[in-house]
Backbone as ProteinMPNN parsed JSONL, in Angstrom:
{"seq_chain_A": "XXXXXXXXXXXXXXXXXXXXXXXXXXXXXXXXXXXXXXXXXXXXXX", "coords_chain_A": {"N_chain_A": [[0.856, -1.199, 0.0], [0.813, 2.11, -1.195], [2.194, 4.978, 0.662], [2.695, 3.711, 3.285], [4.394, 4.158, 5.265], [4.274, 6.674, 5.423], [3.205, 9.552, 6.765], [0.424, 8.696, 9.236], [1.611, 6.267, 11.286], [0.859, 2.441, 11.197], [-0.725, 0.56, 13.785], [1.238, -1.47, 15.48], [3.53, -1.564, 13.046], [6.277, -0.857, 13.628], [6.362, 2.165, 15.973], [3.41, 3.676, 16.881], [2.69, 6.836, 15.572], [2.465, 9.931, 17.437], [-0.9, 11.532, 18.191], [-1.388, 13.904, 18.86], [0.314, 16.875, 20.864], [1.082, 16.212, 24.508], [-1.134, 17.252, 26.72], [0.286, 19.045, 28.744], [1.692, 20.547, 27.209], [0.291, 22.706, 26.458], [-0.733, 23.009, 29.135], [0.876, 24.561, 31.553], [0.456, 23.86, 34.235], [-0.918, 21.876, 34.487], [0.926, 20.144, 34.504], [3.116, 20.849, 35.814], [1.508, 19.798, 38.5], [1.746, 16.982, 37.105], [4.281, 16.424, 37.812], [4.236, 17.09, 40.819], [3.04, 14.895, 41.202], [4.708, 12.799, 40.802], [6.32, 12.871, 42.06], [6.077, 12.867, 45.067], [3.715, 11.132, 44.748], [1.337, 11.901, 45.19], [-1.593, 13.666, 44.303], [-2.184, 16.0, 45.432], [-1.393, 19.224, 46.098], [-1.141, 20.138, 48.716]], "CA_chain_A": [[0.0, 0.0, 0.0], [1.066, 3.335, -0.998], [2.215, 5.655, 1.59], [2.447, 3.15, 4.219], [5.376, 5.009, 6.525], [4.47, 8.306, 5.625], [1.43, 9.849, 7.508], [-0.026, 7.995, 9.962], [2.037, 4.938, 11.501], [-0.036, 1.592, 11.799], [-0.457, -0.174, 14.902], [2.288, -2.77, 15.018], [4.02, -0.791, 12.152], [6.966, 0.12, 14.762], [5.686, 2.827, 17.391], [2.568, 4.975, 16.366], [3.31, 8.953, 15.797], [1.436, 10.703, 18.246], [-1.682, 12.135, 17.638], [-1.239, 15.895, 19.339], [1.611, 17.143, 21.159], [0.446, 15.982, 25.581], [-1.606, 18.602, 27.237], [1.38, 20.014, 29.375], [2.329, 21.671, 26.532], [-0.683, 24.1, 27.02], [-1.398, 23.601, 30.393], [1.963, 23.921, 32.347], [-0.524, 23.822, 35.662], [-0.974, 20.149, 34.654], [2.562, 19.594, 33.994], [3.725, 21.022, 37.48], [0.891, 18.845, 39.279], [1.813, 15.855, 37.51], [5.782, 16.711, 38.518], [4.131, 16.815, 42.277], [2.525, 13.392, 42.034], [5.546, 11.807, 40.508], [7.645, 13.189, 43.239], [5.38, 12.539, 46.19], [2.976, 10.109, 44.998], [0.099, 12.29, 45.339], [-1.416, 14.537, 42.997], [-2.723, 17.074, 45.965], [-0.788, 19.72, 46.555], [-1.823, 20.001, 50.192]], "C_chain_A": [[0.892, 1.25, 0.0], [1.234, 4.361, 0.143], [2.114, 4.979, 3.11], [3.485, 3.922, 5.328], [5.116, 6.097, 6.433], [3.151, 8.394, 6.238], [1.345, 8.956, 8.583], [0.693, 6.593, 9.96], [0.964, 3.662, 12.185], [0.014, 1.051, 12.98], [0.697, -1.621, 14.509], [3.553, -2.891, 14.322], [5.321, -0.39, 12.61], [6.565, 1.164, 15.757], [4.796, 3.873, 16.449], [2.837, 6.333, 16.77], [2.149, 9.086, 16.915], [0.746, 11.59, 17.699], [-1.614, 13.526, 17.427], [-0.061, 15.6, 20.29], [0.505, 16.583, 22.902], [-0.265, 16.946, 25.855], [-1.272, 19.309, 28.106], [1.756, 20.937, 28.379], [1.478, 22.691, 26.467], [-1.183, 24.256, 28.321], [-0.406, 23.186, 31.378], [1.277, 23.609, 34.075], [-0.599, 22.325, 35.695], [0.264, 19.34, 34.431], [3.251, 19.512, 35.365], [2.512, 20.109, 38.409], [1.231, 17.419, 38.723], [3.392, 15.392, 37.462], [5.299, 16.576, 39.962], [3.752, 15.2, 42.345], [3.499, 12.508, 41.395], [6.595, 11.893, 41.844], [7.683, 12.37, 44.713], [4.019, 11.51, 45.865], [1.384, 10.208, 45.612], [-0.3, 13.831, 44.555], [-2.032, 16.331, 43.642], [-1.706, 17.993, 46.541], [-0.662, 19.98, 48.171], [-0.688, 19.12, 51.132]], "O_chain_A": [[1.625, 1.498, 0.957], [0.142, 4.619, 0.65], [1.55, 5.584, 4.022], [2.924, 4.209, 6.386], [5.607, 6.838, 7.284], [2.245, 7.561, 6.235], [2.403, 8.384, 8.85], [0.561, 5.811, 9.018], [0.401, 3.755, 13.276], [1.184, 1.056, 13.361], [0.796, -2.401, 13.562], [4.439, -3.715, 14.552], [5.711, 0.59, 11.975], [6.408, 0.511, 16.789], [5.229, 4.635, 15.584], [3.108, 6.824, 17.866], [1.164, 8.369, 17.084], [1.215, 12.401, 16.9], [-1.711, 14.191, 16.396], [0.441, 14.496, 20.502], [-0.711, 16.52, 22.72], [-0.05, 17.851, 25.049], [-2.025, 20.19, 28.52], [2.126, 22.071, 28.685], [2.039, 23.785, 26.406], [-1.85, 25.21, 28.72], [-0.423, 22.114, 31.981], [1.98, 23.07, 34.93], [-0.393, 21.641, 36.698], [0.424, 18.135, 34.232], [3.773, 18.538, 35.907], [3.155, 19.65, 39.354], [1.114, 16.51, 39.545], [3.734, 14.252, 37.149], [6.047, 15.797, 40.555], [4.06, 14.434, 43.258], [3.162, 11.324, 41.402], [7.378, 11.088, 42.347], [8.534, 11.692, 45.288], [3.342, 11.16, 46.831], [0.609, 9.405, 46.132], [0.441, 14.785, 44.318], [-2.243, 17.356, 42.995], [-1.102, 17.558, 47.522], [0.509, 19.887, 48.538], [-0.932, 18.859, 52.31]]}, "name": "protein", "num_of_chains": 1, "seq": "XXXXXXXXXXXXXXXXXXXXXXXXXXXXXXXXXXXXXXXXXXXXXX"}
């Protein structure tokens, strides 16, 4: 099939591209909370 590596990688295909970039990259608020619950193992700042 035409265009099989370019565009969209299949499942199985080697590792599928990612769809969108995570949603830390617009919401560093969720980036720094889930930096606290990797740290401490809880996602409440508190």
């Amino acid at each position: 099939m035409p265009g099989r590596r370019g565009g969209q990688a299949e499942r199985g295909d080697g590792e599928p591209e990612p769809a969108a970039p995570p949603p830390e990259a617009d919401d560093p608020h969720l980036a720094l909370l889930r930096a606290t619950h990797a740290l401490t193992g809880t996602g409440s700042p508190a």
